[in-house]
Every structure is written in C-alpha cells, then in structure tokens.
N, C-alpha and C positions, 0 to 999 in steps of 0.2 A: 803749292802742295809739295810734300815730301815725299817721295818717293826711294830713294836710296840715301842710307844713315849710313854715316861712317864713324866709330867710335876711334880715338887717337890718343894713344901714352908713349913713352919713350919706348919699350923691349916689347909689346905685342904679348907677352904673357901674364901683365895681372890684371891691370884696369880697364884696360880697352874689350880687350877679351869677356871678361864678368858683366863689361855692359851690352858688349853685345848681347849674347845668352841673357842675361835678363831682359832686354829690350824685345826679343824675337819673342820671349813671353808674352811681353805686355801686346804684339802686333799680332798674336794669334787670332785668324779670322780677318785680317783686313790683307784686303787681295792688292796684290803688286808692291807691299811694302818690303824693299830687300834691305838686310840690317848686315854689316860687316867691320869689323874693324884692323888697325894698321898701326905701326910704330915708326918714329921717327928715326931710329936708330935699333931695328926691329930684330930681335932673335930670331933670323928667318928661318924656319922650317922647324922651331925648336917647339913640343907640347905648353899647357898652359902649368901656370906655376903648382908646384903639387898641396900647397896650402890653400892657393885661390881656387883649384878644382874639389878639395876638401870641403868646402864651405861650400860650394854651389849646389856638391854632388848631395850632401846636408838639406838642401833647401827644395832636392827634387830637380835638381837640373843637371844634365850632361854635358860635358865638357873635353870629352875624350878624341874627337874627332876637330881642335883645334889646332891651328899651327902658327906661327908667328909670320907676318906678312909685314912688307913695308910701306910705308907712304908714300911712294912716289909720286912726284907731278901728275902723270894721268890719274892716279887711284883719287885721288885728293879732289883732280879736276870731275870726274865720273859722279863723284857726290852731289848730292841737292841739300844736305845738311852735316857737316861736320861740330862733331861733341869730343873736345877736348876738355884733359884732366886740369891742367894748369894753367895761366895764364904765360906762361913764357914757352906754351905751347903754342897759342896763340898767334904771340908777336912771333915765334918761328915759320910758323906755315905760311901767315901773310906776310912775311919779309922774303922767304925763300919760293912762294907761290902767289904773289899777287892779287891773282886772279879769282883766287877763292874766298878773300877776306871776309867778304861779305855774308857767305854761309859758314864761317865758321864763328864755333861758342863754346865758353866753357859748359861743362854737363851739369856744374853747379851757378847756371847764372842766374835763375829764377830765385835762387837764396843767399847768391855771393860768396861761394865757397868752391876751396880749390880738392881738388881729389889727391892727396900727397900719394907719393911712391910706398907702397908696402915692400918693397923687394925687399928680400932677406931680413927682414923684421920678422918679430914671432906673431902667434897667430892673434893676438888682442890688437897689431896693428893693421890687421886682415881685416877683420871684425869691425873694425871703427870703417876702412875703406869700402868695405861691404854696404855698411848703411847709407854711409853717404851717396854710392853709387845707385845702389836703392830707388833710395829718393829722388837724385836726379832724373833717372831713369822715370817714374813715377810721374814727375812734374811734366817733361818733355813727351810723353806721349799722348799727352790729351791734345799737343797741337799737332799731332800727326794723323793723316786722316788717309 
C-alpha cells in the first residue's frame, strides 16, 4: 500500500512539482495519502516555474505556495513510492540510494515514456509536458489506495 508519493525531476520547479498538484487531485478523499515532491539537484527554496504555474493555475489548480525541495537520502528513504521523470533519473537514485530502487518508477512506465525537461522552453513544450504528466499521473493513481 502507498501511503507517501514522492514525485522526482532535476530543479523541483516544473515536473515534479505539477505532478504533485495533480496527484493531490486525483487523492482527494483517500485518507492518509501524503503526495510531495523533490529535485535531484533542486532550486531550493525557489517558487514553481511561472509557465508551469500558468498552465495549472489554467486548469484550476494552485500552485503558489510551492517551493523547491531536495531529494535527500532520507526524503527518498521516507517514501513508499517514488515517480520519476526520466530514466536516468532512475539509475541516479538507485545508484546514489540503493535502498530505494525498488520503489522507484518512472511516472510514465505504464506507457514507456520519459517526461523531458520543459525548462526554459516556450509554452507548447509545457503543454506537451503537461499531458504527459497528465496521464501518468491518471494511470498511477488507480494503484493507490
């Protein structure tokens, strides 16, 4: 059982961030489910990006009270499930954290697809990151209980 989600990108302000906030949607009403996410290299303490908070705020969701956080060994170990964006996300956490290999996935593994970086791209590669995010988000919540 899932109990704490952790979403995982490089900088903590585009991908990880929009799926937490979607994720925390899709768990509204299921009791004890905590959704958070972190960056591997994380703009700590910096808002979420003002393109990716455009598009959410768009979609009905708020995003203003976000701040970039990092992945540290405990934050990583603290999870029951880790959703990363890329594959070389992957092989970074279970190479630098062992321990967690096992709960960690990519967010697109139910489809085989990676979440690329939107940073500093214009917003139609927001747009595409958006959907994808979406969807995985979508897919991954029906095994959370």
């Amino acid at each position: 059982m899932f109990k704490k989600l952790l979403f995982v990108c490089v900088g903590n302000i585009c991908r990880s961030p929009t799926a937490e906030i979607l994720m925390r949607q899709q768990m509204r009403g299921r009791v004890g489910v905590e959704v958070s996410s972190a960056g591997l290299q994380a703009l700590v303490g910096k808002p979420i990006d003002s393109m990716a908070a455009a598009l959410l705020r768009e979609r009905g969701h708020e995003s203003a009270s976000h701040r970039g956080c990092q992945a540290s060994p405990s934050v990583l170990a603290a999870a029951d499930l880790i959703l990363v964006m890329e594959r070389v996300h992957v092989a970074r956490i279970t190479r630098d954290v062992p321990q967690v290999s096992g709960k960690t996935f990519l967010l697109g593994h139910w489809d085989g697809v990676e979440v690329p970086d939107p940073y500093r791209q214009q917003r139609i590669a927001f747009e595409h990151v958006y959907a994808l995010i979406e969807q995985g988000v979508s897919r991954w919540s029906t095994y959370i209980k």
